[in-house]
Every structure is written in structure tokens, then in C-alpha cells.
C-alpha atoms as one frame of an Amber mdcrd trajectory, in Angstrom:
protein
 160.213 -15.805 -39.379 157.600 -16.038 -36.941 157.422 -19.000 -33.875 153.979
 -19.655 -35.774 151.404 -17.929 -37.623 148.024 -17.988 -35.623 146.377 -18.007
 -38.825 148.169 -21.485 -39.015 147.604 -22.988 -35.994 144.470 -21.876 -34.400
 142.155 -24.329 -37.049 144.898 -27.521 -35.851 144.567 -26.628 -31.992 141.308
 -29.375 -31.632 143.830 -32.026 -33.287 146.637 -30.939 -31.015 144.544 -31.162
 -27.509 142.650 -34.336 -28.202 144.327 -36.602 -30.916 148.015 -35.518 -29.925
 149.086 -34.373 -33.071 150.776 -31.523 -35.398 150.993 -30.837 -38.640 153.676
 -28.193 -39.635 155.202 -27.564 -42.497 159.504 -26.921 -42.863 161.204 -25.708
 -46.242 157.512 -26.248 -47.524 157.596 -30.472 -46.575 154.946 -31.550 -44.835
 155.946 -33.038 -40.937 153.326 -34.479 -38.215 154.688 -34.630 -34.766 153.214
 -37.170 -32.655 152.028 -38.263 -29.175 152.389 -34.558 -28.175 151.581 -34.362
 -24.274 149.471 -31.690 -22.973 152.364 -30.246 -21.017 154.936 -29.960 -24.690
 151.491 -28.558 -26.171 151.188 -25.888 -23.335 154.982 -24.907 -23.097 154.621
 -24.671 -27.458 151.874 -21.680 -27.528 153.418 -19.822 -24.391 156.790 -19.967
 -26.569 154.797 -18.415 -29.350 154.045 -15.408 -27.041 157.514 -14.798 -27.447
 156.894 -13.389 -30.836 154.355 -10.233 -29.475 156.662  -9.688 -26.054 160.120
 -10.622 -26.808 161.450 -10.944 -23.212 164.815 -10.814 -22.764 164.529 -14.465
 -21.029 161.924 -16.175 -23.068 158.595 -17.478 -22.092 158.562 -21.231 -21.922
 161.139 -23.375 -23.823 162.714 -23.571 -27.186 159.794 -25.804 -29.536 162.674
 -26.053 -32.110 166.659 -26.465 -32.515 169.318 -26.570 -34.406 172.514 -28.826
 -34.045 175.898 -28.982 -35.816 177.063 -32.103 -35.896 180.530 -31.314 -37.350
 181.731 -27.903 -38.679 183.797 -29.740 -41.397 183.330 -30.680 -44.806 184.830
 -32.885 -46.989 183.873 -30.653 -49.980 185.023 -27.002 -50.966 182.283 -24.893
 -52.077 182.774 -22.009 -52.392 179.779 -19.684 -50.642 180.330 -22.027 -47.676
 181.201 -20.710 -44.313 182.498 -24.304 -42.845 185.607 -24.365 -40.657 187.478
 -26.176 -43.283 187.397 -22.585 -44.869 186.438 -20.566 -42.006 189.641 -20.544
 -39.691 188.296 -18.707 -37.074 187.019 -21.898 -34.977 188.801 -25.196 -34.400
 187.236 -28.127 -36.787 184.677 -29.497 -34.166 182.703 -32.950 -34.210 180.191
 -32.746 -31.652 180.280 -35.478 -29.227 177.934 -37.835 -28.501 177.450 -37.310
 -24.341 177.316 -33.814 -25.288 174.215 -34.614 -27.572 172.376 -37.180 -24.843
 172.726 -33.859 -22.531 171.471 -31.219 -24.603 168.281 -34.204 -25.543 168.175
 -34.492 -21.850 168.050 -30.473 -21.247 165.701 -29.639 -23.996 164.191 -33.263
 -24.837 160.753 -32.670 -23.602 159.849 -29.420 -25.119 161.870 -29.894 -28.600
 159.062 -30.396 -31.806 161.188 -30.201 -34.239 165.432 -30.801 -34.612 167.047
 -29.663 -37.585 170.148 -31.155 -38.007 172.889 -29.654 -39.564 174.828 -26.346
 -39.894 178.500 -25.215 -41.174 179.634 -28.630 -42.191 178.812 -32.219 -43.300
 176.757 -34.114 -40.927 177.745 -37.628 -42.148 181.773 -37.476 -41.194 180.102
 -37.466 -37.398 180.223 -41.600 -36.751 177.660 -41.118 -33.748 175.375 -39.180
 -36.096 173.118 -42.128 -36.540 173.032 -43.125 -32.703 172.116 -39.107 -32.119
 169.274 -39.720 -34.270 167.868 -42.687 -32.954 167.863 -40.767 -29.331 166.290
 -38.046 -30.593 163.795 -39.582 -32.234 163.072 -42.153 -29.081 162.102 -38.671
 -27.802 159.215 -37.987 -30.549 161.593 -35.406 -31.892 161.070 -35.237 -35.642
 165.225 -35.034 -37.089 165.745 -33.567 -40.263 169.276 -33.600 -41.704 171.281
 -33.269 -45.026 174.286 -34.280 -46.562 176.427 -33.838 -49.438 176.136 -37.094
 -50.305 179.565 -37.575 -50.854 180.600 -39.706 -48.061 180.959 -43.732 -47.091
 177.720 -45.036 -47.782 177.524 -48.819 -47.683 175.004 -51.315 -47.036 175.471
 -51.488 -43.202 175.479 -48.084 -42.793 172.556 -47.028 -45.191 170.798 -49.902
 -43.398 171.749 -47.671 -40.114 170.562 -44.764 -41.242 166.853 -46.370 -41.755
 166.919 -48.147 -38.522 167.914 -44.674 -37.023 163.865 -43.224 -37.477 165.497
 -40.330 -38.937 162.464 -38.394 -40.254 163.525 -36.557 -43.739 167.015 -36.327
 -45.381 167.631 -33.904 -47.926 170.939 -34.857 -50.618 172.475 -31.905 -52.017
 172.368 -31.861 -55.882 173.398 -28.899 -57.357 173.891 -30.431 -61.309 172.847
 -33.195 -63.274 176.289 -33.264 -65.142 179.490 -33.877 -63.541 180.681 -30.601
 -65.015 178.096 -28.604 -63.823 178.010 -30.441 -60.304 181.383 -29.478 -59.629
 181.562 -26.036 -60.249 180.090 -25.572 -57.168 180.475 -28.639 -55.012 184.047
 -28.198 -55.291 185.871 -31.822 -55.103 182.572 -33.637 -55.068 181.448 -36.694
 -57.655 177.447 -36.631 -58.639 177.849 -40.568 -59.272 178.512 -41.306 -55.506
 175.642 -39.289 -54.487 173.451 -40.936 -56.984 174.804 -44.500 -56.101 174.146
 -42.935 -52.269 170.525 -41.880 -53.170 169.702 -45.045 -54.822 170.881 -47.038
 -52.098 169.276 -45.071 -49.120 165.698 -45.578 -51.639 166.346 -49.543 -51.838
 167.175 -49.978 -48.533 164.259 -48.431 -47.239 161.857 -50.303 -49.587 163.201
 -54.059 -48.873 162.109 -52.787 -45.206 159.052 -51.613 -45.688 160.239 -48.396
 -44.483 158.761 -45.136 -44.184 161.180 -43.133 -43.165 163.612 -40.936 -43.969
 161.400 -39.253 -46.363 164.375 -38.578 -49.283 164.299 -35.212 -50.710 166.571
 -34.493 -53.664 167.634 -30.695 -53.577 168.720 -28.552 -56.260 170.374 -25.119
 -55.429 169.844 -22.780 -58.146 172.198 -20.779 -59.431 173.400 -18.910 -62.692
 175.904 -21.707 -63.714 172.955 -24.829 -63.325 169.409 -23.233 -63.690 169.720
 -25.167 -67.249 170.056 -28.077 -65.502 166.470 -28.400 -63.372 164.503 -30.278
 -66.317 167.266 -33.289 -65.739 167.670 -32.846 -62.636 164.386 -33.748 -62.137
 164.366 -36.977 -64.340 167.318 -38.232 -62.255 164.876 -37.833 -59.365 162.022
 -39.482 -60.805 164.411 -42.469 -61.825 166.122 -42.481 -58.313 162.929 -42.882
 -56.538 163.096 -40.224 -54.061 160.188 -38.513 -52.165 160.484 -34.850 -53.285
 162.774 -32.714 -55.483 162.926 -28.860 -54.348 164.266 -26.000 -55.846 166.574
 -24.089 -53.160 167.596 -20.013 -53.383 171.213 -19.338 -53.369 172.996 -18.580
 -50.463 175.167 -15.560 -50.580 176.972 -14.451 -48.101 178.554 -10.782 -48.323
 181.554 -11.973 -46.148 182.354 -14.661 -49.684 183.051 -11.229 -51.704 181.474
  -8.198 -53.202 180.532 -10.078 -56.486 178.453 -12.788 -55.892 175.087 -11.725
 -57.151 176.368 -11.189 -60.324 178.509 -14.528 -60.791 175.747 -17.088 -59.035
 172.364 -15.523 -59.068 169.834 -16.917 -61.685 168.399 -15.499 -64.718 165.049
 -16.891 -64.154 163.659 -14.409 -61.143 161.692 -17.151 -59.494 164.404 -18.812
 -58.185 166.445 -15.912 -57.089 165.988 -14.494 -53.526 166.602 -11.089 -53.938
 165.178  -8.807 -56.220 167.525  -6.379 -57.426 167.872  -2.543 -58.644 167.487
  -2.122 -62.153 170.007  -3.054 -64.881 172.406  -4.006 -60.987 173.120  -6.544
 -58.830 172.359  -4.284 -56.091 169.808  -6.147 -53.578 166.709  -3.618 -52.999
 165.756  -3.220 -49.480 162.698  -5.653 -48.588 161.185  -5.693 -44.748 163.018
  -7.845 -42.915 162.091  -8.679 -38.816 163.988 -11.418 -37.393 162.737 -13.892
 -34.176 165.647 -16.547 -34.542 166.877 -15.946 -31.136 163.112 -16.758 -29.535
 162.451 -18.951 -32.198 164.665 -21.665 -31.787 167.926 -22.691 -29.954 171.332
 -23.154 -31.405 173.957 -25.193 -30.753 177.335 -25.675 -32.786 180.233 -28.593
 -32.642 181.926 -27.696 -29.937 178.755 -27.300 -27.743 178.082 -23.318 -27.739
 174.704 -22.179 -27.869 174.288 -19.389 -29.884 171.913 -16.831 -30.986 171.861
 -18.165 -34.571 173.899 -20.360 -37.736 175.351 -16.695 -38.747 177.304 -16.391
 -35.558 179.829 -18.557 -37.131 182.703 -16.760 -35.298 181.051 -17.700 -31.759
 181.136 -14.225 -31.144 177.809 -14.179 -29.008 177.543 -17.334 -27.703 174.951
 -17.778 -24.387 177.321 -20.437 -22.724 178.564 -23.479 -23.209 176.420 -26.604
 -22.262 179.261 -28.369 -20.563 179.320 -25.395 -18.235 175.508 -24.010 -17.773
 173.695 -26.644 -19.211 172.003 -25.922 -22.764 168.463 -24.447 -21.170 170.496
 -22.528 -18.809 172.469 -21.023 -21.523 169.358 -19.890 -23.751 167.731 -18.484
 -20.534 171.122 -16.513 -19.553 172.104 -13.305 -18.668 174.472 -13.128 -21.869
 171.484 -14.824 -23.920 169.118 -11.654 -22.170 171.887  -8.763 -22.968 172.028
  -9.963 -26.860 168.250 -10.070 -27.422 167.881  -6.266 -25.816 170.534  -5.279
 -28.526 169.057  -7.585 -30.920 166.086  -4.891 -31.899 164.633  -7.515 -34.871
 167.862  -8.066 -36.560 168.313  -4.183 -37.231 171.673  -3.331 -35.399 175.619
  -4.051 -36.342 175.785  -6.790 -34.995 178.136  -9.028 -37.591 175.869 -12.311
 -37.977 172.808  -9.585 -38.643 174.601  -7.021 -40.663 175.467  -9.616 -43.137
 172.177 -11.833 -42.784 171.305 -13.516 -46.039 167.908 -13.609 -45.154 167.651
  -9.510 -44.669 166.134  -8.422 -47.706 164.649 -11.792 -49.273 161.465 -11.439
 -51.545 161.111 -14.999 -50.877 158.967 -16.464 -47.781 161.488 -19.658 -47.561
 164.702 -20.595 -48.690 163.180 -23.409 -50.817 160.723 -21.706 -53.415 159.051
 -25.024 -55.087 158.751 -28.318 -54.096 157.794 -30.914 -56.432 155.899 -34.479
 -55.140 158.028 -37.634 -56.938 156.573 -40.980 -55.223 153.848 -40.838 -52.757
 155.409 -42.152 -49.522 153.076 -44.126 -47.256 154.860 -42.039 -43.953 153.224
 -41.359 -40.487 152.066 -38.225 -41.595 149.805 -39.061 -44.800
């Protein structure tokens, strides 16, 4: 969970200084920011000294965030911390001037936005006008949905006009019955009508963008599933299909592994004790609070997603500003605790990602139409 690995990024540093650009990959898709000034290049390798001196006030400014914007969900499944399950914080859309002023903080550093957290992006109505600012920033967006929400021709036609870079659609089935054992409430056929729409939408415009990537979350109840799964892709038209590790949170119950983990051991992201469920111990070192800066609905920046009780928020940006909240003294006093992600802390004692055999989330990727995007 490094900033960057120098391996990496030392061979791309010629195409960075003189044509402006760079390549990264994110949950193993390919992304080319653009038009990168010499100042956002220099503020992007002193953030990655970060990762060798962890400061309690880091080195330069955040190169990559993350943005809730909503906490709700119209769906119930069930390994989902949302607010709509999660009483703990008031259901939260995050408003629009609070957006422009966290672009406006954090705008001319920011590579990378990732767009999403406890909740459904698309039951924000300013989602697409956040996007479109972003992006008139050079900020690649990447965001997800459900796929289960309003989708008609005016607003699918708004979501292409927005620039958003990527959007992934949540598929966890390619049955009704199997899609709803976990995407509790949900109906495959509207995201498939959704998908199909967002594809022919972007052709009749010659579009490029978003780049449409079909996900499949694998677990014990759907693994069967993949081989059709990946026809309906083909048919759809999408960009990529991807293969996603379950998300199991211990807070969800003491059970889980056992009820949604896979049989096949290449999509799971634990490997486990013999003839148990019990997760072996795997190295684990965690940067997130360096790496990239958080903000959720209601406009706290936190250390990470896991601090879904706001427990260890930095500040609020309608108070501090969001830079000044990263940089702060309560920001400083978490990260001298934070020791890697190896203390008791709630958000790290319960990490999902301590113990993963897996070096993403998303273990395979699979290319379904070539996409004539920036980036080729």
C-alpha cells in the first residue's frame, strides 16, 4: 500500500518531466493523467517521501483522495457498512459547495479522485456537476454504482458529458436469484438496461469516456456464475469485466468466511488455517493516512473508509479547510499512534486488508472491447 513503487515510476519520470504525462495503474485498470505541471509533478515525488519518513504532518500534499458522495444506499447488502445500516452517523449527502471547496483546497495537487465510499454515489443529484469540476481540474474521477438507480436518457447523456474517467457497475450474479442474495432489494435487469444504456450513449457520441467496467464480487454463493457473467459483458459492450475479493468485515459477524468466501482460492483474499476459516497472519504495513486524503458526506476528513464511526476525524472542512485538516495537529497525534496499522485502534483492528494474500482487491481483470480512450 505504498504512495508508489520506485521500481514503478523511476522508468516513467522522462515522460512525466517533458511530455506531461502518467501512467498508473488502479484496481489493475490502466489511467494516464494529463497536462501534469512541473509544480503537481514536484509536490507528487516529495509526497512519496512520505512512505520512508512518515512525518507526523506530511511532506507535500495528498496526490490522491477519496470522497463519499452519500453514505446511503438504496440497497441492503449485507457485508455493507452504509449508514442505512450503520446507525452510528446521520445519512449524509455531501453538498455540492462543500465539494467546489475541498477541489479548491486540494485541486492542484490531486492525480487521482476515487469516488465513492459507504453508500451509493448516484442518489447524490450534484454527483455529475462534481465530476465535471473535478475533471475541469485534470483530476482523473473514478466512481461506482449499484446500478440500481434512475437512469434515463438525459441523465446517462449527463453522465458522458460529465468527463467522468471510469465507472465500475456492481454485478455480483448473472441470475436474478443469485444477484439478490447479496444485493439485497436490487434487480440485475435495471442494471443491465443501465449498462447498456451508459455503452450506447457513449458510442452515438463518439465518446471515450467513462471507460465501463463490469465488476463481479466473488463469493461462495456466485463463483458458478463468472463464465455468464462474462458473456453478459461481452454482449453489453463494456470495457473490462474484473473479478473483485470479498469484503468481510469482522464487525458483520464471526461467520463470514465460512458463509461467503469462495471455493476456488484465487479469488479469495485470505488464505486460511487448515481444514478452518481461520485467516492466517500475512504481513500487513499500512500508508493510507500519507497515502491519500479522506473525506466522508458530511465533510470530515478522516484517516481512512474504515473510520466509519468518525471516530478520528482531522477536522471538518467547513471549519479548517480540507488541507488544513490533513496537515493538523489531530491528523499528527493519529499518525504517531498509527505505527503501520499495528495498534487497537478500531478502523485498524478490524482492517479487511490486514492479512490479505492478495496485492489488490481486484485479482483479474479481463479486456472486453478495446476503447479508443486518452490513455491508449
Amino acid at each position: 500500500m505504498q504512495i508508489f513503487q520506485p521500481r514503478d515510476v523511476v522508468p516513467k519520470i522522462p515522460r512525466l518531466l517533458f511530455s506531461k504525462n502518467f501512467d498508473f495503474e488502479f484496481e489493475l485498470l490502466p489511467y494516464r493523467a494529463s497536462g501534469i505541471s512541473r509544480r503537481k509533478a514536484a509536490n507528487f515525488f516529495l509526497a512519496g517521501l512520505n512512505q520512508y519518513l512518515f512525518p507526523a504532518r506530511p511532506l507535500g500534499y495528498p496526490v490522491v483522495a477519496q470522497v463519499e458522495p452519500a453514505n446511503i444506499c438504496n440497497l441492503r447488502c449485507p457485508l455493507c457498512l452504509t449508514a442505512s445500516l450503520n446507525k452510528s452517523r446521520p445519512p449524509a449527502l455531501l453538498a455540492y459547495d462543500t465539494f467546489a471547496r475541498f477541489i479548491e483546497d486540494c485541486g492542484d495537487w490531486l492525480l487521482h479522485l476515487i469516488f465513492w465510499n459507504w453508500g451509493e454515489p448516484f442518489l447524490n443529484p450534484d454527483l455529475f456537476r462534481m465530476i465535471a469540476l473535478a475533471r475541469s481540474r485534470g483530476i482523473i474521477v473514478h466512481t461506482s454504482t449499484n446500478g440500481n438507480v434512475v437512469l434515463d436518457e438525459a441523465s446517462a447523456e449527463a453522465l458522458v458529458d460529465s468527463g467522468l474517467s471510469s465507472l465500475v457497475f456492481g454485478i455480483d450474479g448473472a441470475t436474478q436469484k443469485t444477484y439478490e442474495k447479496y444485493r439485497e432489494g436490487g434487480r440485475l435487469d435495471t442494471v443491465l438496461a443501465n449498462i447498456e444504456k451508459v455503452a450506447r450513449i457513449r458510442r452515438r457520441k463518439k465518446a471515450s469516456f467513462p471507460v465501463i467496467n463490469m465488476r463481479f464480487v466473488v463469493m461462495k454463493h456466485n463463483e458458478s456464475e463468472i463464465p455468464l457473467a462474462r458473456e453478459l459483458a461481452a454482449k453489453l459492450g463494456v470495457d473490462y469485466f474484473s473479478l473483485k475479493t470479498v469484503d468481510m468485515h469482522p464487525k458483520m459477524g464471526d461467520e463470514l468466511d465460512r458463509a461467503y468466501a469462495p471455493d476456488t482460492k484465487d479469488y479469495r483474499r485470505y488464505a486460511y488455517e487448515q481444514n478452518t476459516y481461520l485467516r492466517k497472519a500475512a504481513p500487513f504495513k499500512c500508508m493510507r493516512p500519507w497515502k491519500r486524503i479522506t473525506m466522508d458526506a458530511a465533510g470530515y476528513v478522516i484517516p481512512c473508509e474504515y473510520d466509519y464511526l468518525n471516530r478520528h476525524a482531522f477536522g471538518n472542512i467547513q471549519d479548517t479547510g480540507a488541507l488544513a485538516a490533513w496537515k493538523s495537529d489531530r491528523g499528527g497525534a493519529f499518525r504517531k499512534a498509527f505505527h503501520l496499522g499495528h495498534n487497537n485502534f478500531y478502523l485498524c483492528r478490524d482492517c479487511t486488508y490486514k492479512n490479505s494474500v492478495v496485492d489488490d482487491c481486484v485479482v483479474e481483470k479481463q479486456i472486453i472491447a478495446k476503447n479508443k480512450s486518452e490513455w491508449d
